[in-house]
C-alpha positions in Angstrom: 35.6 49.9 -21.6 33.5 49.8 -24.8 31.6 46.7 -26.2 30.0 45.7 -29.1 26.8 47.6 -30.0 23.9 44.8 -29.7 20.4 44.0 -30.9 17.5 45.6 -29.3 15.1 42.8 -27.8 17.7 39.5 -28.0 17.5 39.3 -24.4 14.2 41.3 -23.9 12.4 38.3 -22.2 16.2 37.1 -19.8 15.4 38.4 -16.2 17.8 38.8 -13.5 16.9 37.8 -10.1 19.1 38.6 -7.0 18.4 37.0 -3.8 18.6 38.6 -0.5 21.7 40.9 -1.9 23.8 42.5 0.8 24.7 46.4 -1.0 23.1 48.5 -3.2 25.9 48.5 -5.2 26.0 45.4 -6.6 22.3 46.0 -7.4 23.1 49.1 -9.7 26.0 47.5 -10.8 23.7 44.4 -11.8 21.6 46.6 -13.3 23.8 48.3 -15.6 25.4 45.3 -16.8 21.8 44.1 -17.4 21.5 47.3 -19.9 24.5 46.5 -21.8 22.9 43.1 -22.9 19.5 44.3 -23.6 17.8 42.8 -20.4 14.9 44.6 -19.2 14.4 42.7 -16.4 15.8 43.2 -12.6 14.4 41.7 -9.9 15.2 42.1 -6.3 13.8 39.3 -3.4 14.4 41.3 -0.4 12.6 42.8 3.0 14.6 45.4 3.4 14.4 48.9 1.4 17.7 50.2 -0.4 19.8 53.1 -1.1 18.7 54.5 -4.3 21.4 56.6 -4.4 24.0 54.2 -4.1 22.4 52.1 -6.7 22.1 55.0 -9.0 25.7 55.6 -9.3 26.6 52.3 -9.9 24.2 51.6 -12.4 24.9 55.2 -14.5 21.8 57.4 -16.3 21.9 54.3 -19.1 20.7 51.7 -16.5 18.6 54.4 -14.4 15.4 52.8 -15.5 16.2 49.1 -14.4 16.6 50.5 -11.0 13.2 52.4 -10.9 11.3 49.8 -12.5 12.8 47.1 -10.6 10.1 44.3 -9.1 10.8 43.9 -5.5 9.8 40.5 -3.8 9.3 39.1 0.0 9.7 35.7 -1.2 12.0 33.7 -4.0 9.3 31.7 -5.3 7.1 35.1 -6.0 10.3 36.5 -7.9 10.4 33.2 -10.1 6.5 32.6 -11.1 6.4 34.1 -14.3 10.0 32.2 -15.4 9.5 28.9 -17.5 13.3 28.0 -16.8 16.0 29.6 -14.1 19.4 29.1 -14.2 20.7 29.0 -10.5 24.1 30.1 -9.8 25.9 28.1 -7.3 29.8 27.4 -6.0 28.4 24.8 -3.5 28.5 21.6 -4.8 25.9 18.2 -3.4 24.0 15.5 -4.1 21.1 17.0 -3.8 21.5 19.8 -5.6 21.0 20.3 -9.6 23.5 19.0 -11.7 26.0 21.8 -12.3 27.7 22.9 -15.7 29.6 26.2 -16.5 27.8 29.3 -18.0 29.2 28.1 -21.1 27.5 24.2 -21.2 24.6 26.1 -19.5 23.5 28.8 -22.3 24.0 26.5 -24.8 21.4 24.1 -23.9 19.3 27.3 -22.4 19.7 29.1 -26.1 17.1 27.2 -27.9 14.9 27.5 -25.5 14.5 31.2 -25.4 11.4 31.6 -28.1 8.6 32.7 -26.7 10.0 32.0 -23.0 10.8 33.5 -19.7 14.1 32.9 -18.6 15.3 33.9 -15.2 19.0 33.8 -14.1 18.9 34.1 -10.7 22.1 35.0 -8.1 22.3 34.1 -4.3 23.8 36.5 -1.4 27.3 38.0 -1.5 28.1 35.9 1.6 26.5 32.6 1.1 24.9 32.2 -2.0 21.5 30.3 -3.0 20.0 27.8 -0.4 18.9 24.6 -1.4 15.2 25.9 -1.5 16.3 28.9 -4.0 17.7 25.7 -6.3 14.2 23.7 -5.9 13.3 26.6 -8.0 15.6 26.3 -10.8 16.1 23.9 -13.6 19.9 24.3 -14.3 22.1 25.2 -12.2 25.8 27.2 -13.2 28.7 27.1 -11.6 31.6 29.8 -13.0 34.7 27.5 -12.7 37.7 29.2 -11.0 41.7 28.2 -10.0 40.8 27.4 -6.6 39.5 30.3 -5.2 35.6 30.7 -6.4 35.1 34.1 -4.6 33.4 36.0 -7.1 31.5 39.7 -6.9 28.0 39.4 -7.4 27.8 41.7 -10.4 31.1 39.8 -12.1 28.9 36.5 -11.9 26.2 38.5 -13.6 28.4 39.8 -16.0 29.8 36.6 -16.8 26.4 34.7 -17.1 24.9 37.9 -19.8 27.8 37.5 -21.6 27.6 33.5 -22.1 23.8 33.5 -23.0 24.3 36.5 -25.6 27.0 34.7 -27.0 25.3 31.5 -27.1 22.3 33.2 -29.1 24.6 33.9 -31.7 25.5 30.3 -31.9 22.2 29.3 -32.0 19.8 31.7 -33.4 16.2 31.5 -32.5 12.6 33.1 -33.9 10.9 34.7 -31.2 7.0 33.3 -31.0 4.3 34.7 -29.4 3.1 32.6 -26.6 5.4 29.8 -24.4 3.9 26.1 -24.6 6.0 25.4 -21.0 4.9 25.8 -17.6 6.1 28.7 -15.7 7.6 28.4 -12.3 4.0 29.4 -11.0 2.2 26.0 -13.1 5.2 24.4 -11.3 5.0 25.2 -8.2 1.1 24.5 -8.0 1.6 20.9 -9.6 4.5 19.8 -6.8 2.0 20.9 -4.1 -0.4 18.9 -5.6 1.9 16.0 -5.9 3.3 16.2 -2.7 -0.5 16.6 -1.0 -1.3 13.2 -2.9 1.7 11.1 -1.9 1.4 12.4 1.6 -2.0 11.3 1.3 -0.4 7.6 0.1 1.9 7.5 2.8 4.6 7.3 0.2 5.9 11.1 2.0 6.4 11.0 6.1 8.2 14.1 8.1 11.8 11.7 7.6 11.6 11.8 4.3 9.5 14.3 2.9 12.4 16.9 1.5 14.2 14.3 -0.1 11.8 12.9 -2.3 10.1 15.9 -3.3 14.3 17.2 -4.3 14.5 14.4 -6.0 11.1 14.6 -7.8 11.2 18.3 -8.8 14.6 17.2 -10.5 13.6 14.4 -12.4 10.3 16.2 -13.7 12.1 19.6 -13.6 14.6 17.8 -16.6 11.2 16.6 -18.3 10.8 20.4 -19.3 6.8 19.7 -19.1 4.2 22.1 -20.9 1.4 24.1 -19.3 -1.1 21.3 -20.3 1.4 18.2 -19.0 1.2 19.8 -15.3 -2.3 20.6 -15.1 -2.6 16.9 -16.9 -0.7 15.5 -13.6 -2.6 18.5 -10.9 -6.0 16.6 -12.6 -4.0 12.9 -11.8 -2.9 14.1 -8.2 -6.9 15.5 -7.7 -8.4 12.6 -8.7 -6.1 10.4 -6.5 -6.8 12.8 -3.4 -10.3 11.8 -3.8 -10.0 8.0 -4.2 -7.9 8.8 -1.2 -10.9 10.1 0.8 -13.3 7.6 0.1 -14.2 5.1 2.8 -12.0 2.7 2.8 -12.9 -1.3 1.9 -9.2 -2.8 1.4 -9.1 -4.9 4.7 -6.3 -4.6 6.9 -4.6 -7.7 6.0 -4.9 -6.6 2.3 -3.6 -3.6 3.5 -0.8 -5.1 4.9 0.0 -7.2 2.1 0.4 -4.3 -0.1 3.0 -2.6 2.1 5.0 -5.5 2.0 5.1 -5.7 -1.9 5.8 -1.9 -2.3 8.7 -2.2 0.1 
């Protein structure tokens, strides 16, 4: 099959991130599709080594280089630090999960936000697809809308999501700059820890209910698309409330108690 000859460096700064993948095959087969749009990136969160061989012939002598330069990760949250947005892919639907939209609704709002930004699109296991924690990561989250069946091959929902964001930056054109204003998932990642230390520290978090407010938090802020300055800005709130926190304590424990009542 032949396509459409396109632009060096569109999609230069796009990486694609496959977690915990089951066959080599679908890697090279990533990895060639990857090529074809002019994504440089391939990134692979496994602990187990694969068949280069087998990824090799899937990916042809074209995509050859994304499979030797591929960046290999233990964790998900080391593959996604240098992104300032992910797209998660996801058939599993929930309350607690990011709102979904298709490829299509989600390139379009991704599109002008590829100046000067890392953008990761990231793909769950053959069998079972991204876990809730793999979302926590991502600030959109696509779902490929199918009659009934959503069974999809790993490298056809890569396929699907390159072709959508190439096709939305011909919608919507964008200048590349030199430097992102945004956090990257690393900023990110470092700010939540801060603010879940500090409301631990309040009492506002307990073991019960700790995962769903930090879900819910990392969503709400997550849509604030906050800059590198914003969530050291809240890090320096969180570090300044961890100290109050440490102080001796005056409040007495009726005034204490009082307080509780009014927050509940």
């Amino acid at each position: 099959m032949t396509v459409e000859h396109l632009p060096a460096g569109r999609l230069g700064q796009i990486g694609i991130i496959l977690v915990g993948p089951k066959f080599p095959e679908n890697i090279g087969a990533s990895a060639r599709i990857a090529s074809n749009f002019g994504i440089s990136q391939l990134i692979v969160v496994s602990g187990e080594e694969f068949d280069q061989e087998r990824m090799m012939k899937m990916a042809t002598h074209k995509a050859a280089h994304l499979i030797r330069e591929m960046r290999i990760c233990q964790t998900t949250a080391e593959a996604a630090a240098p992104f300032h947005f992910i797209v998660g892919t996801t058939a599993r639907q929930g309350r607690h999960r990011p709102q979904d939209q298709t490829p299509r609704e989600v390139m379009a709002e991704l599109a002008p936000l590829l100046a000067g930004n890392q953008i990761g699109l990231m793909f769950g296991p053959e069998d079972a697809g991204l876990s809730n924690e793999d979302l926590d990561l991502c600030q959109f989250a696509s779902t490929i809308p199918t009659a009934g069946f959503s069974s999809l091959n790993l490298a056809q929902a890569v396929a699907i999501h390159c072709y959508e964001l190439y096709t939305a930056t011909r919608i919507h054109p964008f200048a590349a700059i030199p430097k992102s204003e945004f956090a990257n998932s690393y900023d990110l990642e470092g700010m939540y820890e801060h603010v879940e230390e500090a409301l631990t520290g309040f009492t506002f978090l307990h073991d019960t209910n700790r995962v769903y407010w930090m879900r819910n938090i990392r969503q709400f802020l997550g849509r604030m698309r906050l800059k590198k300055k914003e969530a050291s800005m809240i890090r320096g709130v969180c570090r300044k409330l961890l100290w109050h926190n440490r102080q001796p304590q005056t409040t007495t424990p009726k005034e204490a108690h009082s307080f509780e009542e009014a927050t509940q």
